[in-house]
C-alpha positions, 0 to 999 in steps of 0.5 A: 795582182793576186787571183781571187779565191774561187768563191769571191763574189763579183760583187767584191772584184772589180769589172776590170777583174772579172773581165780577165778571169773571163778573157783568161778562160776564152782563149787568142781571138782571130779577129783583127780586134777582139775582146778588150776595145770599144768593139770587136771588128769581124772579117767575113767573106763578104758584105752580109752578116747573118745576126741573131740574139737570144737571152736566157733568164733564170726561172723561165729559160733555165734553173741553176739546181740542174744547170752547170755553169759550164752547161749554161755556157755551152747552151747559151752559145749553141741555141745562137750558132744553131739560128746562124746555122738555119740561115746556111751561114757559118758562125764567125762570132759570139758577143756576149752580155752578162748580168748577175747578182753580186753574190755570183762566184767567180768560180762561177762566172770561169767555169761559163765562160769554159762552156762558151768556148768548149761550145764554139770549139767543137760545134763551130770551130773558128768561131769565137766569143770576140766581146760583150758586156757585164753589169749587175742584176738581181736575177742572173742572165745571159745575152748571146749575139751571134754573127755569121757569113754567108761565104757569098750563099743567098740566106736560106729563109724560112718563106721559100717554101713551095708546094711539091718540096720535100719536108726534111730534118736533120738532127734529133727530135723530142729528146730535149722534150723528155729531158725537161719532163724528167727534171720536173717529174723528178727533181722538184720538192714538194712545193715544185721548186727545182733539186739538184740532179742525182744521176744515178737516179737515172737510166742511161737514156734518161741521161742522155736525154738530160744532156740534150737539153741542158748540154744541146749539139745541134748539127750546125755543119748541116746549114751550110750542106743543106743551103749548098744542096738546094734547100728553099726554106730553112729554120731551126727547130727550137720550140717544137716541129709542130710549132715551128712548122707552123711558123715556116708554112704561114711565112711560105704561104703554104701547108706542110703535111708531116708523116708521124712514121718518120719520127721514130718511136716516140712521134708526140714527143718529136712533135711538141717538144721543145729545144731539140735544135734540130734544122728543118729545111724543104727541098726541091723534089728534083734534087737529093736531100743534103747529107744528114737529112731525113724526109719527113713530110711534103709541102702542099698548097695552103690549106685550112691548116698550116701543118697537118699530121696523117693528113690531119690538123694536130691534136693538142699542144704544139710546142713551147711558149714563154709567155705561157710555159715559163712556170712550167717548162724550159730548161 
């Protein structure tokens, strides 16, 4: 069978191709059964399974004038490995679903394909994409289920928080936050419609920023130091530290008081922006913080206010909501 060009559309190949092109870029599976049966079979440590799934849409999740499809991939697997990675588990698998328009290149669908793998070979090494599915839809569309194993660790939840704990985070924060605001102060039209990314229009810090939220590299290796180390709750900080914190003090039951001096020059853009993957754990006070950890605040007694920031309730907005930003916010 001769490869199609480059630039054939899906909507001229058949499934059965598409699925070779693809299964050609994701490199052997080390699974007992992987791509190409009715289902993949996974070996882990022992009988749990850490599942997580997450679906980026284009429009609201990402925007092809800034997306590579290669970065597309690469997102796609890392903001998965990232929840895995929350629970103090190790990536095993990724199980991917595909929906897209007839027109899509196949070039296109390869080069996604490529940012899958290069994802899990360097942010998760051993995990792979071990099946999926694809069908056609007008608007194109990623799914990502990933599993994970425990290694015979209890799960860290986000509820294990206690009052006397350290609030703790590993990872950036707020640069993802300015890497969307660049996109949208500078490559948009007049009407607001996305333009294609000129880099050279763009400082060196500014392209970085770019790169953490088009490209992320959560550091998922720290999950499993963080739930070894001791850590009572844990999460990954993918809408924003005000609003995630938000979620793990009513999950606890408690109130979790953050230190503005703790993140850096810019602490409004650590606090509300959004897709930094960053983990946020608590930790016993009696116990020293995993490698990779910085202290950020302290657990307290419930209170009026789920988070307080200096010991006040935060002013303002406190990270990213689809059902309310998707016109105006993610990447």
């Amino acid at each position: 069978m001769s490869d199609p060009h480059p630039d054939t559309p899906v909507g001229e190949l058949s499934e059965g191709e598409i699925l070779r092109r693809i299964l050609d870029r994701l490199g052997p599976s080390g699974s007992p059964v992987g791509p190409g049966d009715d289902a993949a079979v996974i070996t882990t440590a022992d009988r749990r399974v850490v599942a997580t799934v997450d679906t980026l849409v284009h429009g609201p999740d990402f925007r092809l004038a800034w997306s590579s499809p290669f970065d597309l991939g690469w997102k796609a697997a890392a903001v998965n490995l990232a929840d895995v990675a929350a629970m103090g588990a190790r990536p095993v698998a990724l199980l991917v679903a595909l929906a897209m328009p007839d027109s899509t290149r196949i070039s296109f669908v390869e080069s996604l394909a490529d940012g899958l793998r290069a994802a899990c070979d360097e942010l998760a090494p051993g995990c792979a994409v071990e099946g999926g599915d694809l069908t056609v839809s007008d608007t194109l569309t990623v799914a990502v289920t990933a599993l994970g194993s425990l290694d015979g660790r209890a799960p860290v939840l986000r509820s294990g928080a206690r009052p006397g704990d350290v609030v703790a985070v590993a990872g950036a924060l707020g640069a993802a936050g300015r890497g969307l605001t660049t996109l949208f102060q500078r490559f948009t039209d007049a009407s607001g419609a996305p333009t294609p990314v000129d880099l050279a229009q763009l400082a060196v810090d500014e392209r970085s920023e770019l790169e953490a939220q088009l490209r992320p590299s959560p550091p998922l290796s720290l999950g499993i130091a963080a739930a070894e180390a001791g850590a009572t709750a844990m999460m990954d900080v993918s809408d924003g530290l005000v609003l995630d914190a938000t979620r793990m003090a009513a999950a606890s039951g408690v109130c979790l008081a953050l230190d503005s001096r703790t993140l850096g020059d810019d602490p409004r853009s650590a606090l509300t922006g959004g897709e930094d993957h960053a983990l946020l754990a608590t930790f016993p006070s009696t116990v020293a913080l995993a490698p990779g950890f910085r202290p950020i605040g302290e657990v307290r007694a419930a209170g009026d206010h789920a988070v307080l920031v200096d010991g006040a309730p935060f002013d303002g907005r406190s990270g990213w909501d689809p059902y309310r930003d998707w016109d105006s916010g993610s990447g």
